[in-house]
N, C-alpha and C positions, 0 to 999 in steps of 0.2 A: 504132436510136435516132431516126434524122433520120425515117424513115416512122413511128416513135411520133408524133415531136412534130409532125408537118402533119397527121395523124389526128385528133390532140387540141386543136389550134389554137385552135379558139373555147375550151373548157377552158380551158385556158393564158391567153386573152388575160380572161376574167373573173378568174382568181384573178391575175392581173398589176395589173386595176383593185384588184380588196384589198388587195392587199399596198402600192399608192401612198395608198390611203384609210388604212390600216394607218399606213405609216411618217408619215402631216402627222397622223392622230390623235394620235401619237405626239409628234414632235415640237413641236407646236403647238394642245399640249391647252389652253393659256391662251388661244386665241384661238380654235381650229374643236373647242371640248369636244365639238356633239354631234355630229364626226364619228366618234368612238370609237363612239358606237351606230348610227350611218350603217352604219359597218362590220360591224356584227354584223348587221344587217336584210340585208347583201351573201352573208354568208356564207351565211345561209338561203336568199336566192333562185339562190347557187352549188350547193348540195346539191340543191335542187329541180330545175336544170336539170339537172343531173350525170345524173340518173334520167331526161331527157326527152331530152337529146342523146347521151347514151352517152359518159358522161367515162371511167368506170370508177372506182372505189375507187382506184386505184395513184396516181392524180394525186394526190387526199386524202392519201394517205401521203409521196407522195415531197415533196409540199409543206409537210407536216407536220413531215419530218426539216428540211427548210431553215430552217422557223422554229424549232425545235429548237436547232441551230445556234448561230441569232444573237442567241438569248435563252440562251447557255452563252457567247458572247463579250459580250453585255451584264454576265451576271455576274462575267466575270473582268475587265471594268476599271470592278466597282464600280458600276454604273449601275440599282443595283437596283430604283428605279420600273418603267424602260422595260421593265426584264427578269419583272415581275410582269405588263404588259400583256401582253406576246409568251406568257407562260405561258398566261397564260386562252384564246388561241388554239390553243397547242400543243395542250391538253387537247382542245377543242374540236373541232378538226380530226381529232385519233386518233379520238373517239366517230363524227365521220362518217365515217371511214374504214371502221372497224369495222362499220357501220351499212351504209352503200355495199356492203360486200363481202357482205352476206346478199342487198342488193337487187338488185345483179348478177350474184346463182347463182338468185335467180325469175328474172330477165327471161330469162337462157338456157333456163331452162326452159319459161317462156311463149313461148318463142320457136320451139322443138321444138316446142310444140303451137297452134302461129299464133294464139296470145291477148295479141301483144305491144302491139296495136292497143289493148285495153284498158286494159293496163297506161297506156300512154302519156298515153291520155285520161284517166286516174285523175291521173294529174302535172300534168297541164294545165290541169286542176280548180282544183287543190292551190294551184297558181301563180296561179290569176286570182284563188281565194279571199284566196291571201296577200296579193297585193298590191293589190287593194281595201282587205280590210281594213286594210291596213297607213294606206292612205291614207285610209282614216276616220278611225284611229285620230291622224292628225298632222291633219288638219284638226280635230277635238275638241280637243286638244293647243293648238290655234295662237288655238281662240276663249277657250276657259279661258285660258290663260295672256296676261292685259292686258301682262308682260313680252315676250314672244315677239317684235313688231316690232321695240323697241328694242334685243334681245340680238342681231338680225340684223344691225342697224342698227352697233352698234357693233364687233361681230367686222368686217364688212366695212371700219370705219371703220382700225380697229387693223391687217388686214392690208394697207391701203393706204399709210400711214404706213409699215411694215416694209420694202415694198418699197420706200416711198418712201426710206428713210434709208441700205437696202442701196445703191441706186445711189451715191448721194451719197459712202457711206463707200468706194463704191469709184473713181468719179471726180474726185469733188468734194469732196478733205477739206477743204479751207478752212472751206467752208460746214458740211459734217456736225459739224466739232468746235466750231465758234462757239456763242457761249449769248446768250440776250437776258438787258435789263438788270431789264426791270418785266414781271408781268404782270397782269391785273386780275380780280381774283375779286372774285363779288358787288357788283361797280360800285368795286371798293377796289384803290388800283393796292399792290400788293407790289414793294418790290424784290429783287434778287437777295441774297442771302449765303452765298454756300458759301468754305468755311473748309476750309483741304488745309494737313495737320500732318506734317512729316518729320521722325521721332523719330530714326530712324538709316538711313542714317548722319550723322555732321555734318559740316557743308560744310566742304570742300577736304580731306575726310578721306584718308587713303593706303591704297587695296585694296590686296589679295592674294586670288586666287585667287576668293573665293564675295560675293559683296555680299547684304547684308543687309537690303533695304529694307522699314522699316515706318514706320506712322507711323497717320493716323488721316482721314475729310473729314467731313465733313456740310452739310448746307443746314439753314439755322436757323430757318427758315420753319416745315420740318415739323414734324406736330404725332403724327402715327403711326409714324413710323420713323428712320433715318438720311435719308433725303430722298439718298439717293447712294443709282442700281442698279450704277452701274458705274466699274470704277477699271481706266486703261490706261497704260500704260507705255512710252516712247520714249529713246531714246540719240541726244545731239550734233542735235537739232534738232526741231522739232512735226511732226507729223504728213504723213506727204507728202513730208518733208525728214529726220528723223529716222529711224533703222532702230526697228522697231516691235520690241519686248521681249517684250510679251504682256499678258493682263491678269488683275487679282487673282481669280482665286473661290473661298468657301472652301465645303469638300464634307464635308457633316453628314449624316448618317443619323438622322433623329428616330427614337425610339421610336415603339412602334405606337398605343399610348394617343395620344400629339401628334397624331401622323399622322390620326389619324381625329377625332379633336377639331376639327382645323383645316380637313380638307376638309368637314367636314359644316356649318360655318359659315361658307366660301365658297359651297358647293353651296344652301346657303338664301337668305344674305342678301346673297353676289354675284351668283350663280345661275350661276356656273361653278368650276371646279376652282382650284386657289390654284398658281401660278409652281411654279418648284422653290425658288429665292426669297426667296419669301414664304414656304413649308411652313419653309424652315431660320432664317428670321427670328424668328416666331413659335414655333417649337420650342425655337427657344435660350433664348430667353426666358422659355419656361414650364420646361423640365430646368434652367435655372442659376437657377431662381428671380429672375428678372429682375421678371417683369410675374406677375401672380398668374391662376390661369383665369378671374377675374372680369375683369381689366386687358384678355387677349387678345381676350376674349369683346365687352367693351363700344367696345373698339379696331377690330376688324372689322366690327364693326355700326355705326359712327360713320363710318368711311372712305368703307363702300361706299352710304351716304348711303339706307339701308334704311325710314329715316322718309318720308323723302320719295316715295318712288316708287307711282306711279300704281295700286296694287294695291288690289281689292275686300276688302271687308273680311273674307269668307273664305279666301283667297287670303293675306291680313298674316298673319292669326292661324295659317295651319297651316304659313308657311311659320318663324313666329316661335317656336312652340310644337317644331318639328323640329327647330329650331336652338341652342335651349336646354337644351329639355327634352325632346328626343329620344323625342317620343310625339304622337299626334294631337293636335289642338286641342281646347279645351272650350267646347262649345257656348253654355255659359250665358255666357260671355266676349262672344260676338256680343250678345245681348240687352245686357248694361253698356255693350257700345261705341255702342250707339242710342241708350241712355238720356242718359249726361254722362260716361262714358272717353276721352281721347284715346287715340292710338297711342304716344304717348312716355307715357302714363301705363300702358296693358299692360306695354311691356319696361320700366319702373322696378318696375312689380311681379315678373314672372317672371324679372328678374335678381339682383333682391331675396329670393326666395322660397330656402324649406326647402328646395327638391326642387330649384332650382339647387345650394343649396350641399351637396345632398347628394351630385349628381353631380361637385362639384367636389372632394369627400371620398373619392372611388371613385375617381377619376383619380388624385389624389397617391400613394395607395395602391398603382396598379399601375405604377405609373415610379419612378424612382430620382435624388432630384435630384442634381448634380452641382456642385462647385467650381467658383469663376471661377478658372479658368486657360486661358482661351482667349486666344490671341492675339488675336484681334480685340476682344475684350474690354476698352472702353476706361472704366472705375467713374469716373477722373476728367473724362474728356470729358461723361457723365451726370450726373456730381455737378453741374454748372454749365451745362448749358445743357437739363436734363430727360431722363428715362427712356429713353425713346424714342433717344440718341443713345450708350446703352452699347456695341451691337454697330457700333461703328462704325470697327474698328480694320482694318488692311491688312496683311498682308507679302504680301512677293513677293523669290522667290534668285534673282541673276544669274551668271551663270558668268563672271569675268571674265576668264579666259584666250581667252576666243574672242573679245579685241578688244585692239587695238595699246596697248601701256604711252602714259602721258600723262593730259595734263587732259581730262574729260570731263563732260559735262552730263546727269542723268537729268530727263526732264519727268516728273512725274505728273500726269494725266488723267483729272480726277473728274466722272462725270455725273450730273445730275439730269433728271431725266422733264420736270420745269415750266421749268426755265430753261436746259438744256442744261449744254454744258461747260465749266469754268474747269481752268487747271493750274496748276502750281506747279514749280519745277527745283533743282537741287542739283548744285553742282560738286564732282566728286569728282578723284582721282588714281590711278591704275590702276600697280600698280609689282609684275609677277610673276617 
């Protein structure tokens, strides 16, 4: 085995870069989307060298069985996006496998008749072709798309941030958990209001055994969502001082109709993939009939501030026309928009139109709406402060045997993206 894998080493040490290109596609499609296709332009120039350096087929496979594997332990706890990307690999990899194994019974053969020479220079062809064109093909890419700078621009921005907030939350929580009080949009200073509700349990209540916390937060500011990504949990003291409990999230599987609805209207008018997040925010919303597919529709096009961005007029209309109406652009629309159309007057017409609501008539039809009975589900919090702040409810179970009987203090830890974190605490009585 050990003189397979020093044999195979360059092999090895390519499919080692995919599989890290692989796992941050993966994990951090919100931020580095187009390295999921990074990765597959890898794969191909894996296969190609495979045939120029003598990988053999068997790496292909035994590599294959591995991601195999960890896309059969993705789906046993449930993580069925990740375990769909690892699939289209799995596939992928067996065809080269399969592929591999015909082209390394030629070269043995070309081999027996010293035409291997050929072969090789046929590969090396292949390889200069591909990756030329490859790089044509992203230089075209980078001058059509007037987005391109800016989506660089800010994925770099957002993973600096990341990293930035990862140290912090691990050195410096003082800082990490702190929120500012104003901030200023469009020259307009906002102040902070995030609102953290603890339904149960009530204070100086007496546990046994399981604690029940729920309750509900939001920031009232927002005008798209709960204005709250995240909700953390501490015991007898804040953050740093406190022993950390964990934090809320709650795990939806949208329907396939949602699912594709919601990333085809990231993928247009964000011009990247939607959180896991955002797909269950927006899901919930259109399966419990919260927000209507017009609501989602005019919601994400309003967020991701699709009016405004620097795009040619061919470029609005087809990426407008994909995201609605799920078909090319119509030409004669370019000619109206020269004459006297604005861009907010196209989408008041194509959100308005027959053939949006007839796509939204064919969606209802192939999903199943669903009761409000979700716990996060809060109709009163929406009924009074807007739509927008229905899914805004929390639980979270604490084991209370695993902590000394007496008074105790739970903080909740609600954040928002604009103003950071406020909390909220609650004394209880722990008696097992």
């Amino acid at each position: 085995m050990g003189k397979f894998l020093r044999e195979k080493k360059l092999g090895l040490i390519f499919l080692l870069i995919f599989f890290l290109l692989l796992v941050i596609s993966l994990i951090k499609r919100d931020i580095f989307h187009e390295t999921y296709q990074i990765s597959i332009f890898f794969v191909v120039l894996i296969f190609i060298f495979s045939q120029y350096f003598d990988f053999e087929y068997r790496l292909f496979i035994g590599f294959d069985l591995g991601l195999l594997i960890i896309c059969i332990f993705l789906l046993v706890f449930k993580l069925d996006t990740s375990a769909e990307y690892f699939a289209n690999y799995v596939y992928g990899f067996l065809v080269l496998g399969i592929i591999g194994y015909f082209f390394d019974n030629l070269r043995e053969k070309l081999k027996s008749k010293d035409a291997i020479k050929i072969y090789k220079k046929v590969f090396l062809s292949i390889l200069i072709i591909f990756l030329v064109s490859s790089a044509f093909i992203f230089v075209i890419d980078f001058r059509r798309n007037s987005d391109y700078t800016v989506v660089i621009k800010e994925n770099f921005i957002k993973f600096a941030i990341s990293t930035k907030n990862k140290y912090l939350k691990t050195f410096k929580k003082d800082i990490y958990y702190s929120g500012i009080d104003t901030v200023e949009v469009n020259g307009k200073k906002i102040s902070r209001n995030i609102i953290i509700n603890i339904d149960n349990p009530k204070p100086d209540s007496i546990i046994t055994k399981t604690i029940d916390l729920s309750g509900w937060a939001i920031e009232t500011n927002s005008i798209y969502n709960t204005g709250i990504d995240r909700i953390e949990f501490f015991l007898d003291g804040k953050p740093g001082k406190g022993k950390y409990l964990g934090q809320f999230s709650y795990s939806y599987k949208p329907e396939l109709a949602s699912k594709n609805y919601i990333i085809n209207l990231y993928n247009n008018f964000c011009n990247r993939q939607p959180t896991t997040s955002e797909l269950n925010f927006w899901a919930i919303n259109l399966e419990y009939n919260i927000m209507s597919y017009y609501d989602v529709a005019n919601n994400v096009i309003n967020e991701s501030k699709f009016l405004d961005k620097s795009l040619t007029n061919e470029d609005f209309l087809r990426r407008i026309y994909a995201g609605l109406l799920n078909k090319d652009w119509d030409r004669t629309m370019l000619d109206k928009m020269k004459k006297d159309l604005t861009r907010a007057d196209i989408l008041y017409i194509l959100i308005n139109s027959e053939e949006f609501k007839i796509h939204s008539e064919i969606y209802y039809k192939n999903i199943s709406l669903k009761k409000n009975n979700l716990d996060i589900i809060k109709e009163s919090v929406g009924e009074k402060y807007g739509k927008q702040f229905y899914l805004s409810g929390f639980n979270f179970k604490i084991d209370s045997t695993k902590y000394k009987n007496g008074l105790h203090t739970i903080y909740v830890y609600a954040h928002s993206p604009i103003f950071g974190w406020d909390f909220k605490k609650i004394n209880i009585n722990i008696k097992n």
